[in-house]
FIDRENTI-630594 format. One line per 10 residues: number of its first residue (from 0); their letters; for each residue x negated, y negated, z negated of N, C-alpha, C, O. Coordinates in steps of 0.02 Angstrom, whole numbers. Layout:
% FIDRENTI-630594
NUM> a> X:Y:Z:X:Y:Z:X:Y:Z:X:Y:Z ~ ...;
END
This chain:
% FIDRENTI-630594
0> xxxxxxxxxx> -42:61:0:0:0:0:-44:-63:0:-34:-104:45 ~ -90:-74:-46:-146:-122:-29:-171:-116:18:-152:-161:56 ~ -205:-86:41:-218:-77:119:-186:-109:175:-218:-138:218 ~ -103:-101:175:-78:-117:225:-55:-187:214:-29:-222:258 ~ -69:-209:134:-47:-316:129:-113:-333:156:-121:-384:189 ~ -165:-288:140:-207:-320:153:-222:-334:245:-241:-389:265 ~ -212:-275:291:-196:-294:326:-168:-325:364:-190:-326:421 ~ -104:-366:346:-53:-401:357:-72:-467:324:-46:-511:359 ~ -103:-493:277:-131:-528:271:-198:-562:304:-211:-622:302 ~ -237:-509:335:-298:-530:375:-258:-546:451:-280:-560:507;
10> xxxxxxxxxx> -236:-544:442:-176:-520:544:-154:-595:546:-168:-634:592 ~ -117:-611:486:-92:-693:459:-125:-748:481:-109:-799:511 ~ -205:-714:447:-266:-797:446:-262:-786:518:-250:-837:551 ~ -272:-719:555:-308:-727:622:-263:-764:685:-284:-801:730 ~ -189:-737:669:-116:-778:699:-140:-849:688:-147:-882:739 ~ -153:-879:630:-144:-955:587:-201:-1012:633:-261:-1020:633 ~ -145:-1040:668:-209:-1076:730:-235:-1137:680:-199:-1171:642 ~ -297:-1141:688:-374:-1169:667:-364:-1250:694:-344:-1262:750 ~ -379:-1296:650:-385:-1370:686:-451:-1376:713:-499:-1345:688 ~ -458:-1422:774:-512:-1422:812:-582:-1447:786:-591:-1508:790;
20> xxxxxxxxxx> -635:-1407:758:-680:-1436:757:-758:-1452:784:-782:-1416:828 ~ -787:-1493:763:-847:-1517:819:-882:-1482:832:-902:-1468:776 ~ -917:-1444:875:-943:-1388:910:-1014:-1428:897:-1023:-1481:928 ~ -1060:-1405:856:-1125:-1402:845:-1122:-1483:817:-1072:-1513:797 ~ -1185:-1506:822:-1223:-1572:811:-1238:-1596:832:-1243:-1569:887 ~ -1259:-1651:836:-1280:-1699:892:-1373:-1712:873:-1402:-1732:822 ~ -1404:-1686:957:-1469:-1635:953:-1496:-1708:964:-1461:-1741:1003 ~ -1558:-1745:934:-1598:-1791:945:-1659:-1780:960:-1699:-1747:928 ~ -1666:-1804:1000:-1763:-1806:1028:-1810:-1823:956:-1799:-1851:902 ~ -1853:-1798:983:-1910:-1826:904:-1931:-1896:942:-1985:-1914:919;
30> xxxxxxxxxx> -1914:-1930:979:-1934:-1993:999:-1888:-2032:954:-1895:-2093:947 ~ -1853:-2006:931:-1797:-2067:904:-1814:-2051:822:-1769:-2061:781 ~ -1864:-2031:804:-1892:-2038:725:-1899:-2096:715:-1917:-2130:763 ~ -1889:-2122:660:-1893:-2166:619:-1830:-2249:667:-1826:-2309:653 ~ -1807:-2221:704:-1752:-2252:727:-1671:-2262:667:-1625:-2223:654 ~ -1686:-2334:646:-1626:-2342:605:-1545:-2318:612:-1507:-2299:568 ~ -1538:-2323:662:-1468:-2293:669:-1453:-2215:659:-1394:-2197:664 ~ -1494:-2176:646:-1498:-2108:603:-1458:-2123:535:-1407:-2091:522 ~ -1481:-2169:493:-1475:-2160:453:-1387:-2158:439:-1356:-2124:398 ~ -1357:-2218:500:-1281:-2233:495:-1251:-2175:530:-1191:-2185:537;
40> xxxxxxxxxx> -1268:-2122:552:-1214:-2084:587:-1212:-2026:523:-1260:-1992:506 ~ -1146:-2026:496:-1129:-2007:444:-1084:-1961:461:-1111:-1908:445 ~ -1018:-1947:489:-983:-1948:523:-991:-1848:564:-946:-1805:563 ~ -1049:-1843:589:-1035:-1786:641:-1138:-1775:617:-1183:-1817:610 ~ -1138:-1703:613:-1197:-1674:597:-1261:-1715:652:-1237:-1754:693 ~ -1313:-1710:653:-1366:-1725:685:-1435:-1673:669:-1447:-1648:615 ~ -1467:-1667:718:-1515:-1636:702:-1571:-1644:759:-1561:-1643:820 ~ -1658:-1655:712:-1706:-1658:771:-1733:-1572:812:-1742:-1515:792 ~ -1736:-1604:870:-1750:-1555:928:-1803:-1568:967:-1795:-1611:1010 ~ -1857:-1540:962:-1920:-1538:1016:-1900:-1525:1085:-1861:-1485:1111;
50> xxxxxxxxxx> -1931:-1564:1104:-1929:-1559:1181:-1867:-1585:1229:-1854:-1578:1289 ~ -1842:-1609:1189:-1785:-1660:1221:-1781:-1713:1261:-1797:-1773:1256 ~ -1752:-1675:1310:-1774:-1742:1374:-1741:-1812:1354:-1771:-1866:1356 ~ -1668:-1804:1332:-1625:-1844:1316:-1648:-1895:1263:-1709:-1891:1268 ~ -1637:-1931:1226:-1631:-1932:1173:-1575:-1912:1117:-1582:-1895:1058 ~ -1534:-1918:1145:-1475:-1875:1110:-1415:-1840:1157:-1375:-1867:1196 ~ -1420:-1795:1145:-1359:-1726:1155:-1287:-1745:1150:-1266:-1704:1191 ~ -1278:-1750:1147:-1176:-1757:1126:-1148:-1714:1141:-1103:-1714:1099 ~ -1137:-1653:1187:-1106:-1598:1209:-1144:-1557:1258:-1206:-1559:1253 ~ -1112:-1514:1311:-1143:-1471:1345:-1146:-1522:1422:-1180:-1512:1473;
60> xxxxxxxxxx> -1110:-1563:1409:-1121:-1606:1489:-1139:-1688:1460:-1126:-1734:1498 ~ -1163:-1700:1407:-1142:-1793:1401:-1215:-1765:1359:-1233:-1714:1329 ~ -1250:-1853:1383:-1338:-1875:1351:-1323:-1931:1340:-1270:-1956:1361 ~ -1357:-1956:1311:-1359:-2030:1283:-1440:-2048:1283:-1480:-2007:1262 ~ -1464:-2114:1309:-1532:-2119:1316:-1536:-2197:1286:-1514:-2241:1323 ~ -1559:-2216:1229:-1556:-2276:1181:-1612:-2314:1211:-1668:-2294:1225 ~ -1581:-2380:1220:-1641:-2441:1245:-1622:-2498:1200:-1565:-2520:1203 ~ -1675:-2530:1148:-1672:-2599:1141:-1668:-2662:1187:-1684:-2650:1245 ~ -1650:-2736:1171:-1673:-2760:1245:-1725:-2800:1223:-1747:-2844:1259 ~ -1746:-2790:1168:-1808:-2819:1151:-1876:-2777:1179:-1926:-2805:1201;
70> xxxxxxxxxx> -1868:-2708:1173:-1903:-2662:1202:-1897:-2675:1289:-1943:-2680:1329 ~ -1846:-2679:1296:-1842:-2670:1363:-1866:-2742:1403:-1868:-2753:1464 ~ -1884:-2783:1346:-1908:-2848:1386:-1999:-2842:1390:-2039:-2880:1417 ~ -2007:-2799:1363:-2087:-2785:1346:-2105:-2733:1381:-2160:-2737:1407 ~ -2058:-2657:1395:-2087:-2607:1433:-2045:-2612:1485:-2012:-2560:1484 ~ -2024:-2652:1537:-1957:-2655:1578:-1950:-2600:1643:-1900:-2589:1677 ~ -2046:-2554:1649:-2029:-2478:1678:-2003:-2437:1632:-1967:-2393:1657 ~ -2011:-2437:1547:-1980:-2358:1523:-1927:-2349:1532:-1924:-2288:1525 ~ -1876:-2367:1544:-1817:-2344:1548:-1814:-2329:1628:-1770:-2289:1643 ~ -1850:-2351:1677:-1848:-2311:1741:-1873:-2237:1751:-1855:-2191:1788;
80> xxxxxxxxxx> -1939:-2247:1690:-1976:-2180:1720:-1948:-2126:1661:-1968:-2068:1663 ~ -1901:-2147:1609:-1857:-2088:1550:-1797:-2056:1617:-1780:-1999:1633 ~ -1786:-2101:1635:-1708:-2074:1684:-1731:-2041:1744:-1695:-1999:1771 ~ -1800:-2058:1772:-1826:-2005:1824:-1858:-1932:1784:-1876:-1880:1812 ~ -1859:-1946:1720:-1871:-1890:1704:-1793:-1831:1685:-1784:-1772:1697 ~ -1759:-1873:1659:-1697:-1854:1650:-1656:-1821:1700:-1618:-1774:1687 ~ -1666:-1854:1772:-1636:-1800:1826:-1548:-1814:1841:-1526:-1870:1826 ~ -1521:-1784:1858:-1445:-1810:1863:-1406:-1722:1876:-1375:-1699:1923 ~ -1434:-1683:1792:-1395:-1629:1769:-1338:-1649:1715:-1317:-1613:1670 ~ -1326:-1691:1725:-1258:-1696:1675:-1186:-1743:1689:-1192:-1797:1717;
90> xxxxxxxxxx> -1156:-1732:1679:-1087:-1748:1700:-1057:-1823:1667:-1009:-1854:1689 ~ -1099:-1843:1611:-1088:-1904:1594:-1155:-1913:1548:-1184:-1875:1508 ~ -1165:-1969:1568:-1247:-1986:1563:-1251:-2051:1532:-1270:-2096:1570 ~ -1233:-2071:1454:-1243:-2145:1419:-1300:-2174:1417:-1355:-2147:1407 ~ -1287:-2239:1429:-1347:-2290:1423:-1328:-2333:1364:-1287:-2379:1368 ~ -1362:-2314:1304:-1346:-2339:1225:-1392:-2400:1223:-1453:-2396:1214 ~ -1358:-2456:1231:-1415:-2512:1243:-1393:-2573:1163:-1339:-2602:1154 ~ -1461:-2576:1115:-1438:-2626:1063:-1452:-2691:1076:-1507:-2699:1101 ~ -1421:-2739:1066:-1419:-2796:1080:-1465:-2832:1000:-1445:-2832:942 ~ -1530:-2859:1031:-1555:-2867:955:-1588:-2923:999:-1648:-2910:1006;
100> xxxxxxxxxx> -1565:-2989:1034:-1617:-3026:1055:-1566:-3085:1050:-1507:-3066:1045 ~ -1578:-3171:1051:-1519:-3207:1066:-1498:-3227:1112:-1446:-3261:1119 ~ -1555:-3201:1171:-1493:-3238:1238:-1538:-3164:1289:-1589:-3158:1323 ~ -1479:-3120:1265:-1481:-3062:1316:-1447:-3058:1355:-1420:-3004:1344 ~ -1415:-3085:1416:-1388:-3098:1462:-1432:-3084:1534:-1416:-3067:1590 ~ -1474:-3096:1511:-1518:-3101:1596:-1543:-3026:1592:-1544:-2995:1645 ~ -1560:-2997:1538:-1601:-2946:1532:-1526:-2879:1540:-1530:-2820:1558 ~ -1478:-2909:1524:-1401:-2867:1537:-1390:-2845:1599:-1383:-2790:1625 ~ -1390:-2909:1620:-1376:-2920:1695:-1420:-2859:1748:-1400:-2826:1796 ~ -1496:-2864:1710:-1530:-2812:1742:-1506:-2740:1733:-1498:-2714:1789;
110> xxxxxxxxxx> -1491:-2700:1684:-1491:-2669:1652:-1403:-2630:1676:-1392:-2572:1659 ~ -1362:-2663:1708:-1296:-2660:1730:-1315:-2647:1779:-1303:-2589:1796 ~ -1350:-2687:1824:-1369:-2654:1872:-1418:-2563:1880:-1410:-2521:1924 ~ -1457:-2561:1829:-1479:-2517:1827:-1426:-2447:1840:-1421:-2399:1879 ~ -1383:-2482:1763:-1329:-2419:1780:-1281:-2397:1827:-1260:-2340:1840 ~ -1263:-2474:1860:-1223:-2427:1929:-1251:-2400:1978:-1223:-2360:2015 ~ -1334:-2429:1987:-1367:-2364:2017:-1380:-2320:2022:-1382:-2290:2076 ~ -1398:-2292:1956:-1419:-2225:1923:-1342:-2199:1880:-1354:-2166:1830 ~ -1269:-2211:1896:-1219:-2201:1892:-1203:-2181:1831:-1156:-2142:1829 ~ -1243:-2204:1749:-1258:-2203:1707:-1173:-2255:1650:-1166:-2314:1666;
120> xxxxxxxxxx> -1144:-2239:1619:-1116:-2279:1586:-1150:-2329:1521:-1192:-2312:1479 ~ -1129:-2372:1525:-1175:-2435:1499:-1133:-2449:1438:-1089:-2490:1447 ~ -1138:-2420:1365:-1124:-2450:1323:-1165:-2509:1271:-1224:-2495:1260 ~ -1139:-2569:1240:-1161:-2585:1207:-1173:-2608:1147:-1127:-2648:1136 ~ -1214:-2605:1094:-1206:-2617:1031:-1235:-2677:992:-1293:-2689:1009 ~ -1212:-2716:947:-1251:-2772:922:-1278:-2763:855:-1301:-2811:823 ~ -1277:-2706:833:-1290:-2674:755:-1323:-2611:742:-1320:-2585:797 ~ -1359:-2562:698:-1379:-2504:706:-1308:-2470:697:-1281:-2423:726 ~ -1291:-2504:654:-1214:-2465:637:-1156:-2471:693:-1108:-2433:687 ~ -1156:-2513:745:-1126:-2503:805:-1160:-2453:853:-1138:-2455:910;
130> xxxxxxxxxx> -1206:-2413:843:-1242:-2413:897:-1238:-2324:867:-1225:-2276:903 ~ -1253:-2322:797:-1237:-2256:777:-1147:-2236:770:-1137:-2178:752 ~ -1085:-2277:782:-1020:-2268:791:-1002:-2237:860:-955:-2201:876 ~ -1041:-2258:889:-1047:-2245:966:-1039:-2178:998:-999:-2159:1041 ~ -1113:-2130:950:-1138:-2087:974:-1103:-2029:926:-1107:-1968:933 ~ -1066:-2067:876:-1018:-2021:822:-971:-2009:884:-972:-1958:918 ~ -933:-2062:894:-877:-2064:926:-875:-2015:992:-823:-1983:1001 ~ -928:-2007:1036:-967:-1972:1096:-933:-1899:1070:-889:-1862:1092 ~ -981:-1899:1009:-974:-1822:987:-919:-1789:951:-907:-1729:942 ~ -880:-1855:929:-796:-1810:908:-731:-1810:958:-674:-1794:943;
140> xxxxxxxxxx> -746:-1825:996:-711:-1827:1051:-730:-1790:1108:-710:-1800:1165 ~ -785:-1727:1082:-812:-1686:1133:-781:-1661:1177:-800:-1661:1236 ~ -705:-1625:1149:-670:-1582:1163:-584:-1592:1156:-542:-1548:1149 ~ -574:-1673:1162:-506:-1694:1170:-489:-1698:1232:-529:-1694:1278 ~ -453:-1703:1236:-412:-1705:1308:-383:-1757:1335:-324:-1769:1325 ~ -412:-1784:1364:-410:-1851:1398:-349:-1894:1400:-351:-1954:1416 ~ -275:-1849:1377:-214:-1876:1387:-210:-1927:1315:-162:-1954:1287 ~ -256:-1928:1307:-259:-1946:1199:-256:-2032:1214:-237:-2077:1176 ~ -284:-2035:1289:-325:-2112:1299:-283:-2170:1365:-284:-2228:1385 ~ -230:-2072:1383:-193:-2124:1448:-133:-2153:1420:-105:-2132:1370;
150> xxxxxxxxxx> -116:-2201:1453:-73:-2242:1461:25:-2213:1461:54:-2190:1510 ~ 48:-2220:1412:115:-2158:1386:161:-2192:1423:160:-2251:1404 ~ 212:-2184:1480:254:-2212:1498:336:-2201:1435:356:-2144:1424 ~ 365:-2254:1408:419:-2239:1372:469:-2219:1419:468:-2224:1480 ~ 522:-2192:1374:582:-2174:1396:651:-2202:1366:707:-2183:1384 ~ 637:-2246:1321:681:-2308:1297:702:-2329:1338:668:-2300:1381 ~ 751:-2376:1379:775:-2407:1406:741:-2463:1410:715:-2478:1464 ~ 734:-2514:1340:710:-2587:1347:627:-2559:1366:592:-2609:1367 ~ 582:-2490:1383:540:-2503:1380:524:-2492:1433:463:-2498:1441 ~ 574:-2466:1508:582:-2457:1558:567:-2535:1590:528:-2549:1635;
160> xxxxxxxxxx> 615:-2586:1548:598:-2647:1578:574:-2672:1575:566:-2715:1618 ~ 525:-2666:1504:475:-2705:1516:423:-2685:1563:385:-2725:1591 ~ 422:-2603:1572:393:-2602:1624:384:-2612:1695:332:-2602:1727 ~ 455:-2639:1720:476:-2655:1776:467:-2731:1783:455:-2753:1838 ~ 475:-2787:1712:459:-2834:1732:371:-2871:1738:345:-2923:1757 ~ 346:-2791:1703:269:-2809:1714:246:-2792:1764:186:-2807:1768 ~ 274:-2758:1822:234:-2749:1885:245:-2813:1914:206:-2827:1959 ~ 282:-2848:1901:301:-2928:1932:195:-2954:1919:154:-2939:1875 ~ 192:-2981:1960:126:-3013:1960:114:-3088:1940:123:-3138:1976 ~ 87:-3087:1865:44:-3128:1825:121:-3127:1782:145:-3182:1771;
170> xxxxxxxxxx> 147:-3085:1766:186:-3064:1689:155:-3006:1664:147:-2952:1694 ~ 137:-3022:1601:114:-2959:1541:155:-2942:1511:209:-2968:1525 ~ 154:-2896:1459:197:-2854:1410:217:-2908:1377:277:-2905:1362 ~ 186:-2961:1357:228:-3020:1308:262:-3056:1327:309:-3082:1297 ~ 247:-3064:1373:300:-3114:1432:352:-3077:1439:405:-3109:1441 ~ 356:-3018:1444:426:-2966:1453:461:-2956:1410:522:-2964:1414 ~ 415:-2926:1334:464:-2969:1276:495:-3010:1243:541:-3007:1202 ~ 444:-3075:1279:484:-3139:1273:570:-3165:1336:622:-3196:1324 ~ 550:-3138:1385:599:-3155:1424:669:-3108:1399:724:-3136:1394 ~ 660:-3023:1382:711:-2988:1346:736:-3007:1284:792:-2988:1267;
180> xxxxxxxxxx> 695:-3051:1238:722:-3068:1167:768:-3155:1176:817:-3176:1146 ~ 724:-3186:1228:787:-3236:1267:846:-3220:1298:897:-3229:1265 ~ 849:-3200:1345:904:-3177:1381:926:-3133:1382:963:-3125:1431 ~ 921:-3064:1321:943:-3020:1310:965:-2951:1368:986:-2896:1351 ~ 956:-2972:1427:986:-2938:1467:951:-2924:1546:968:-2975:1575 ~ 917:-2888:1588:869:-2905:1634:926:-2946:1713:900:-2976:1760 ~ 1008:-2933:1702:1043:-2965:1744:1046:-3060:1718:1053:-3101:1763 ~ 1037:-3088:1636:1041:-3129:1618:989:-3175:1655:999:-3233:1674 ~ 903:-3119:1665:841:-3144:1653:847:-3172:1748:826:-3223:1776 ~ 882:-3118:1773:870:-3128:1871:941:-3199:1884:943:-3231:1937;
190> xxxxxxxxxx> 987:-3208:1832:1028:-3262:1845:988:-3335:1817:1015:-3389:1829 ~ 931:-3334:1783:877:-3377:1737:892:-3448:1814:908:-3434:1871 ~ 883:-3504:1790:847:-3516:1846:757:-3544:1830:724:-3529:1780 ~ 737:-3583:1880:660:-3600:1862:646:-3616:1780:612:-3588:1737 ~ 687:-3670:1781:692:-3733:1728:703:-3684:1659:671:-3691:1607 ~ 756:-3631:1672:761:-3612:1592:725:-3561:1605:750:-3517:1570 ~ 685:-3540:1630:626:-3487:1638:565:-3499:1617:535:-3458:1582 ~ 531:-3569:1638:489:-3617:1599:499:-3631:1517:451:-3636:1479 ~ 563:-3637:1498:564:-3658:1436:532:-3595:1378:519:-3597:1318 ~ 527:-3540:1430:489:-3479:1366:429:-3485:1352:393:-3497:1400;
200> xxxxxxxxxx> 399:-3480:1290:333:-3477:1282:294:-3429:1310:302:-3368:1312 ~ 241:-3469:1335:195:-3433:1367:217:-3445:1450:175:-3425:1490 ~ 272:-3472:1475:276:-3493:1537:297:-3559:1550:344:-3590:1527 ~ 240:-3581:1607:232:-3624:1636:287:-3633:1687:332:-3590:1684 ~ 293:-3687:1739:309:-3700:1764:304:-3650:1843:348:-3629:1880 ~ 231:-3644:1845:197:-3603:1913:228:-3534:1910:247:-3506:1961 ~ 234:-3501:1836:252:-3450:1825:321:-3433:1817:337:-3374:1824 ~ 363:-3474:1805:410:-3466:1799:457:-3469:1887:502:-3434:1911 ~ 424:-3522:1912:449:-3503:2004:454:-3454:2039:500:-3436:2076 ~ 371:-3415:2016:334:-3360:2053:419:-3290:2032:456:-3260:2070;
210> xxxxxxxxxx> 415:-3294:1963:453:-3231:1947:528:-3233:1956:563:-3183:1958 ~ 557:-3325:1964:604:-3322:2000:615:-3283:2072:650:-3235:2090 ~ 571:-3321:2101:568:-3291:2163:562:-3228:2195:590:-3212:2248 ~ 527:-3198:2163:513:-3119:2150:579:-3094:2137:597:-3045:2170 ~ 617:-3120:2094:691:-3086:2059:735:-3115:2108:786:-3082:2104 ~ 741:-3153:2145:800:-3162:2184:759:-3166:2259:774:-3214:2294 ~ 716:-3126:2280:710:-3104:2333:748:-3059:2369:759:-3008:2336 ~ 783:-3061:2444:819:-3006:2465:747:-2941:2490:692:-2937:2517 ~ 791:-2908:2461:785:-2838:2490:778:-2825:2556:828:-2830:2592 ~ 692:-2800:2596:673:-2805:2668:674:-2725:2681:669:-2708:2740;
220> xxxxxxxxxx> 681:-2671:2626:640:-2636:2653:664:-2574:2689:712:-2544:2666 ~ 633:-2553:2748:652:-2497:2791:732:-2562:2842:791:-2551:2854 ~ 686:-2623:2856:726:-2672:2907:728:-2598:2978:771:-2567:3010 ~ 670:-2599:2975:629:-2590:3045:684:-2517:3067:718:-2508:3117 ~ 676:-2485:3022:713:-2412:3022:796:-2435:3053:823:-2431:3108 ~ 815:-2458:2993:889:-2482:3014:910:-2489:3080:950:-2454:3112 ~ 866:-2559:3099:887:-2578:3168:872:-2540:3234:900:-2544:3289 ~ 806:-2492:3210:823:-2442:3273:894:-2396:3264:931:-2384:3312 ~ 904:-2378:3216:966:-2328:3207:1025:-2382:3231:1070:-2347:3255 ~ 1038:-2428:3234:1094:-2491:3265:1103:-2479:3332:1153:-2468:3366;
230> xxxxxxxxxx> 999:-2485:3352:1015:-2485:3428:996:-2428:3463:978:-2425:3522 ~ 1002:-2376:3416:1010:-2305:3462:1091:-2286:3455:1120:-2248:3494 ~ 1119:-2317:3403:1181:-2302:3400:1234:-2330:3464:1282:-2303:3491 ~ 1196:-2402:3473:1245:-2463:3526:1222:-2405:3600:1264:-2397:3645 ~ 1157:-2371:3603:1133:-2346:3650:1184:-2296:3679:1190:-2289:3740 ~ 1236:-2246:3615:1245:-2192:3644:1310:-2208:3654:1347:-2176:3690 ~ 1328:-2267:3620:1407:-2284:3646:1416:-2310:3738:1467:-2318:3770 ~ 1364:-2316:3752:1338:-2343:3829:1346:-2289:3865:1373:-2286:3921 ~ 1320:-2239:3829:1321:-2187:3886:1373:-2133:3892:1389:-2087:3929 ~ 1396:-2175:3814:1501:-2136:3820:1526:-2177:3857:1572:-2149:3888;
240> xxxxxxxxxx> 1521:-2231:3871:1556:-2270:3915:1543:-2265:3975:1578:-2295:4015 ~ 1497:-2233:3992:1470:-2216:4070:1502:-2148:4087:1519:-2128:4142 ~ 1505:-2120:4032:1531:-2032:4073:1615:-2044:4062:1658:-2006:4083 ~ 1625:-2100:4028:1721:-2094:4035:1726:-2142:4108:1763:-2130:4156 ~ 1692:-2182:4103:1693:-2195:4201:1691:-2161:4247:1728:-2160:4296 ~ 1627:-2116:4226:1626:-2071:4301:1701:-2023:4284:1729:-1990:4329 ~ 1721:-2026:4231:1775:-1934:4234:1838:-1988:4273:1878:-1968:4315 ~ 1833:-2062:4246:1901:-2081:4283:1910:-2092:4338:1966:-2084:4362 ~ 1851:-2115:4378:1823:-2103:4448:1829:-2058:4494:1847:-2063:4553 ~ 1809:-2000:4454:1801:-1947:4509:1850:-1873:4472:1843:-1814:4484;
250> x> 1894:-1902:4430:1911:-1831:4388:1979:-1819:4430:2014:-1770:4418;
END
């Protein structure tokens, strides 16, 4: 009888689905010794690894390769000849760049460029502790599923419209809630005219024309279609009218 709870009990844990967790550590080059932002990644395991091309690991397809731009204003080949060593075996390839200088802009500018060459994503940090959130973040999100990050279409009604009045061009989501919490109604908002369309916050005058106009535009579309179907239609009444001639003619 023990035997068989106990079996039924081991059967339980093995049924009992597991919450997802982080698949290994995040593997660091011994180049990144004595690199402060070690100390802030608290968050998701780490561990040093010889012979690491990378400087840091994050999964089985994602590297991360850390540049100061203070460094990078002094050695401005290492970061060419780390990424020719690096190769282009991985499927997402970070460029962990800290911002530790006061007018890094020019040295950015380079460095952006770098990455859409070498097709590298360019994050950046102004802190060790931004810079170690980063590479946390890299690594707990190893194995989510990308729907976590897209964009949720509602199924509310009012959220239908606001999505319909945000494809209107140069209206945002606030502008849509502002025009629905005015006029309560999207037939109220298309009877608006300019003048009380302007009076909402956040719209101007320019803006308030544009989305008039947009809302009481007629309807063009599939003209082209129509009017051939008109005049293939006028076409075949022609040629009923031609064969009831000839039958009265010659019948």
């Amino acid at each position: 009888m023990s035997d068989n709870k106990a079996q039924e009990v081991s059967s339980e844990v093995a049924k009992k689905p597991t919450a997802p967790k982080i698949s290994g550590s995040i593997h660091v080059s011994s180049r990144q010794k004595g690199n402060p932002l070690l100390k802030s990644i608290r968050k998701v395991p780490w561990e040093f690894v010889d012979g690491l091309v990378p400087d840091y690991t994050l999964g089985t397809s994602c590297v991360a390769m850390y540049l100061s731009v203070r460094y990078h204003t002094l050695q401005p080949n290492y970061i060419h000849e780390r990424l020719k060593a690096l190769g282009q075996g991985h499927r997402l390839r970070v460029l962990l760049v800290q911002v530790d200088v006061k007018e890094p802009h020019h040295v950015l500018s380079q460095l952006m460029r770098v990455a859409i060459l070498s097709e590298l994503t360019l994050m950046l940090a102004w802190s060790h502790e931004e810079a170690a959130g980063i590479l946390e973040t890299y690594k707990s999100f190893e194995n989510k599923p990308p729907d976590m990050i897209m964009e949720k279409s509602g199924n509310e009604p009012h959220e239908k419209l606001i999505e319909a009045l945000t494809s209107v061009k140069s209206v945002n989501k606030t502008d849509a809630v502002t025009l629905l919490g005015t006029f309560k109604t999207l037939g109220e908002i298309v009877k608006a005219t300019p003048e009380d369309l302007a009076l909402c916050p956040g719209f101007g005058p320019n803006k308030a024309k544009k989305l008039h106009k947009v809302l009481n535009e007629a309807f063009r579309r599939n003209t082209e279609v129509s009017k051939k179907d008109v005049n293939s239609s006028e076409k075949e009444k022609e040629k009923e009218i031609d064969i009831d001639d000839f039958d009265d003619e010659f019948g």
